[in-house]
C-alpha positions as CSV (number, residue, x, y, z in Angstrom):
1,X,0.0,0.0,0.0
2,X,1.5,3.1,-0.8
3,X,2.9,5.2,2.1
4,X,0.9,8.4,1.7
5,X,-2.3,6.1,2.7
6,X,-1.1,7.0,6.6
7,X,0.6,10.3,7.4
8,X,0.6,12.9,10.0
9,X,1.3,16.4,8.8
10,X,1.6,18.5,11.8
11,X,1.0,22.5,11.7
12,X,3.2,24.9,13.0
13,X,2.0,26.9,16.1
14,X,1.9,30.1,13.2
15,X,-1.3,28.6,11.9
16,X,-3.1,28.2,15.0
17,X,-2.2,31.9,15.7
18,X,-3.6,32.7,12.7
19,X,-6.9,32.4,13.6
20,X,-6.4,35.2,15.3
21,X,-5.9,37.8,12.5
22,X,-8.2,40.1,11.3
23,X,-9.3,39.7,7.6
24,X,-9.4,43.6,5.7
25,X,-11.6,44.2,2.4
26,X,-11.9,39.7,2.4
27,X,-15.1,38.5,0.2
28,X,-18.1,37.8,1.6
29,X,-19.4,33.6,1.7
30,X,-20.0,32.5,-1.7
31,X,-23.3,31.2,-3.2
32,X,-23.2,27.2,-3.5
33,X,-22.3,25.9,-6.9
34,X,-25.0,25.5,-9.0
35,X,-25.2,22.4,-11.1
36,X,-25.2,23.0,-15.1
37,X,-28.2,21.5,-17.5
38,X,-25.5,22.1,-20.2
39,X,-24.0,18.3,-20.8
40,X,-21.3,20.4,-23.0
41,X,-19.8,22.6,-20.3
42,X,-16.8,20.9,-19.2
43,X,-16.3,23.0,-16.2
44,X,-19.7,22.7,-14.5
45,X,-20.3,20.2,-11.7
46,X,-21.3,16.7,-13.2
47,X,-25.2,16.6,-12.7
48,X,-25.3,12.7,-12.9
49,X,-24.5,12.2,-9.2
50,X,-26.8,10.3,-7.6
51,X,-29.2,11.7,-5.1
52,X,-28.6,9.5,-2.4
53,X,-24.7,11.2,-2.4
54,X,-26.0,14.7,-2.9
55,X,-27.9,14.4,0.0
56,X,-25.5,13.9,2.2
57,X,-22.8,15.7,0.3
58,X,-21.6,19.0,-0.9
59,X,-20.7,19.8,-4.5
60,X,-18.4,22.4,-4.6
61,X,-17.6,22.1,-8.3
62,X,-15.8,19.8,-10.9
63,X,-12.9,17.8,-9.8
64,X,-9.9,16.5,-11.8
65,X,-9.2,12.8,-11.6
66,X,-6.6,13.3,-8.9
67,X,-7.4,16.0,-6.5
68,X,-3.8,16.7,-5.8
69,X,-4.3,18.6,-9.0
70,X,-6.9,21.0,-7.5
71,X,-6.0,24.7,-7.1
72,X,-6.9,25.0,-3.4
73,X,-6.5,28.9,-3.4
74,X,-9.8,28.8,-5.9
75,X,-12.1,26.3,-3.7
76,X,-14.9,27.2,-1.9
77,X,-15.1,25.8,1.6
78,X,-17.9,25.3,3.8
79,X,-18.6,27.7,6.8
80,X,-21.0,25.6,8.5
81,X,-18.4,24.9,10.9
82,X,-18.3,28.2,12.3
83,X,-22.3,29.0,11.7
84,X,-21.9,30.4,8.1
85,X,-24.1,28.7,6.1
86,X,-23.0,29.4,2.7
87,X,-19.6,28.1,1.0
88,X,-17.0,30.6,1.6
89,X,-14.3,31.9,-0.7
90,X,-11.0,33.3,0.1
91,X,-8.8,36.2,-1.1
92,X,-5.3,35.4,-2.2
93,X,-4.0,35.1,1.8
94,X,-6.7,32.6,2.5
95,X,-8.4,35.0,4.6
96,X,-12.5,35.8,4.0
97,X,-15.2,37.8,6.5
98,X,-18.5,36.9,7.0
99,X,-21.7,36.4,9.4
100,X,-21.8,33.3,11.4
101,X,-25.4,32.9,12.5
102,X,-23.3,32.0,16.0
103,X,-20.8,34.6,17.2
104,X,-22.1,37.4,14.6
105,X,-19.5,38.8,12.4
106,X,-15.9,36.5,12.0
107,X,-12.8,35.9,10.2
108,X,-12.2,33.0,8.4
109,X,-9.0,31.4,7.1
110,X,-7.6,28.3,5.1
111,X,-4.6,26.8,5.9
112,X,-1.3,26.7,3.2
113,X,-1.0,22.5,3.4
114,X,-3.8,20.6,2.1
115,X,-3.7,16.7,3.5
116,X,-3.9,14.0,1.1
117,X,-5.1,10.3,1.9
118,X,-7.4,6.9,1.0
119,X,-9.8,6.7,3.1
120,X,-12.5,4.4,0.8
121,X,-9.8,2.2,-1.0
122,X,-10.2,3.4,-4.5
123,X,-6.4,3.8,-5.0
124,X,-7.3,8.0,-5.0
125,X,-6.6,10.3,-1.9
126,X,-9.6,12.1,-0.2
127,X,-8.7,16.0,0.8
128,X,-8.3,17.7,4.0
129,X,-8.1,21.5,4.0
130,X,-7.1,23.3,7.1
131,X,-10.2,25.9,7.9
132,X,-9.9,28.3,10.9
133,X,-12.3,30.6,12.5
134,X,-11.6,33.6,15.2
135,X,-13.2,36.6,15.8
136,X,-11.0,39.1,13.7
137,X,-11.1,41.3,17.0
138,X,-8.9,40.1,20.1
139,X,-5.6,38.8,20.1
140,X,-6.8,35.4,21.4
141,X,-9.7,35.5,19.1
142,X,-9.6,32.1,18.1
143,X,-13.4,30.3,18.0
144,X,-12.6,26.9,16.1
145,X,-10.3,25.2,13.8
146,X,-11.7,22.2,11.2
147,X,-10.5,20.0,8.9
148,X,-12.9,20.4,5.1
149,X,-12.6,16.5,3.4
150,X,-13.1,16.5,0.0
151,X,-13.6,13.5,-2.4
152,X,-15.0,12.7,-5.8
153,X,-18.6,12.4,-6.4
154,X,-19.1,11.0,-10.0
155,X,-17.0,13.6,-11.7
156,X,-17.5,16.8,-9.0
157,X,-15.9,18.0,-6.1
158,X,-17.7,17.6,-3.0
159,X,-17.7,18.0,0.7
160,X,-18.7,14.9,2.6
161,X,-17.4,16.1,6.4
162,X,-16.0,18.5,8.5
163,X,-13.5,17.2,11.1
164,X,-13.5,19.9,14.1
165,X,-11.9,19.0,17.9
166,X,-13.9,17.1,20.0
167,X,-12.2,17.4,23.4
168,X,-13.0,20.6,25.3
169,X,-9.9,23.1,26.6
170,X,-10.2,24.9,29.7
171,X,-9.2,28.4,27.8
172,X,-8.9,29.1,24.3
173,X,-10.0,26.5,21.7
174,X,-8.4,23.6,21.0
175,X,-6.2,23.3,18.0
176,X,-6.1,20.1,15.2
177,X,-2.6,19.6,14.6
178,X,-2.9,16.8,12.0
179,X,-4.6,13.9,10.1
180,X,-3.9,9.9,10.1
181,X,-5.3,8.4,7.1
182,X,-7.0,5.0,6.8
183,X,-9.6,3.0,4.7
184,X,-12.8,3.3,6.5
185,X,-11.1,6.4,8.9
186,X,-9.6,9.1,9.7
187,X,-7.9,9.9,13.5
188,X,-7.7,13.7,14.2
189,X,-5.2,14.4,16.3
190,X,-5.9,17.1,19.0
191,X,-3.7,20.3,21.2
192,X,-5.8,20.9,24.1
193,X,-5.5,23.8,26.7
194,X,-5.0,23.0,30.2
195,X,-5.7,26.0,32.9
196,X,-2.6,27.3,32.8
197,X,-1.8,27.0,29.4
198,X,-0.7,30.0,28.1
199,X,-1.9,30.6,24.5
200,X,1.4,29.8,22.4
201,X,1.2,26.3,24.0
202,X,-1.5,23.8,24.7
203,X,0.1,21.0,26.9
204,X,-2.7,18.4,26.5
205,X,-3.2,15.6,23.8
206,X,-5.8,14.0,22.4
207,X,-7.3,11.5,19.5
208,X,-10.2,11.1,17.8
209,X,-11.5,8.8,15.6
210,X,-13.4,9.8,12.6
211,X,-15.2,6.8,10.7
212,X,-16.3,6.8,7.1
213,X,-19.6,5.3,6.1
214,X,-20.0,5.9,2.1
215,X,-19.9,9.9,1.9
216,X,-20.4,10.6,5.3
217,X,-18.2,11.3,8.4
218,X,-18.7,10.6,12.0
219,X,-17.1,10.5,15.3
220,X,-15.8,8.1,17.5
221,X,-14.9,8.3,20.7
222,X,-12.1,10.9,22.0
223,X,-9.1,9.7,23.9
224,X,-6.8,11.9,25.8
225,X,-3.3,11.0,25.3
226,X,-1.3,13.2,27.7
């Protein structure tokens, strides 16, 4: 099995702090993708997906055959994860504004690295984009950080999860500092604040596992490590 089926990519304490920066003049969320009745438009999300996946998916748009060829820096994400309903779309420092139905006005931002692994045993690596979202106010800002996964749906793009962290800090939020690919699952792998942590350094460590069932992610049960 080839080695990039299992990795763990961890991110630099940078892009937890980044959560924390405010996004200037950044697009609003952007209207789902529509599918195209024109069969001829090669760019426009494939149509024949089957209804059973688009219910529990999200198209985001047409995907090449291996989606290490996607251009990230163009690809909506969803905001659910921070109470925006619509997809969002980022400027060209990964960095959009908009209105979580939650905490009110936020900043949004997409991590640089982009993890790559099989989690259904086609032989083609789902996607995991790094999605952050903070306040755009306070220093310590920071309201969540999730994990997008992407895979192919007929010939589209789509959405089929959001991985965010499942064990509670006492201060701050708890960060995601990497992925752990398998067939069937994915283990999220958690930085958790302890009392005293300051907010450079979460002490605490924790696991959870993410199960696949067709196009749909769920969570196991959360283990604390350390």
């Amino acid at each position: 099995m080839a080695t990039r089926l299992q990795r763990i990519v961890p991110l630099t304490a940078l892009l937890v702090l980044a959560l924390t920066t405010s996004a200037c003049d950044t697009p609003s969320p952007a209207p789902p993708v529509k599918s195209s009745k024109n069969s001829a438009d090669s760019h426009a999300p494939d149509a024949s997906a089957s209804s059973g996946a688009a219910a529990s998916v999200t198209i985001v748009g047409p995907a090449p055959s291996d989606l290490h060829d996607v251009d990230w820096t163009k690809t909506p994400a969803p905001g659910a994860f921070c109470g925006v309903p619509d997809l969002v779309r980022f400027d060209a420092q990964g960095q959009a504004t908009a209105k979580s139905t939650v905490w009110g006005k936020v900043s949004l931002m997409r991590g640089r690295t982009v993890l790559y692994g099989d989690t259904d045993g086609d032989h083609r690596d789902e996607a995991a984009e790094y999605l952050g979202c903070g306040d755009g106010v306070t220093q310590n800002g920071q309201i969540l950080a999730a994990y997008a996964v992407y895979t192919h749906v007929g010939k589209n793009l789509a959405v089929i999860g959001t991985i965010t962290p499942r064990k509670k800090s006492a201060a701050y939020g708890t960060a995601l500092v990497g992925l752990d690919f398998s067939t069937g699952r994915i283990v999220a792998h958690e930085k958790w604040y302890r009392t005293n942590d300051p907010h450079c350094c979460p002490t605490g460590d924790a696991t959870t596992v993410w199960y696949r069932h067709g196009d749909r992610l769920t969570p196991g049960t959360t283990h604390v490590t350390s």
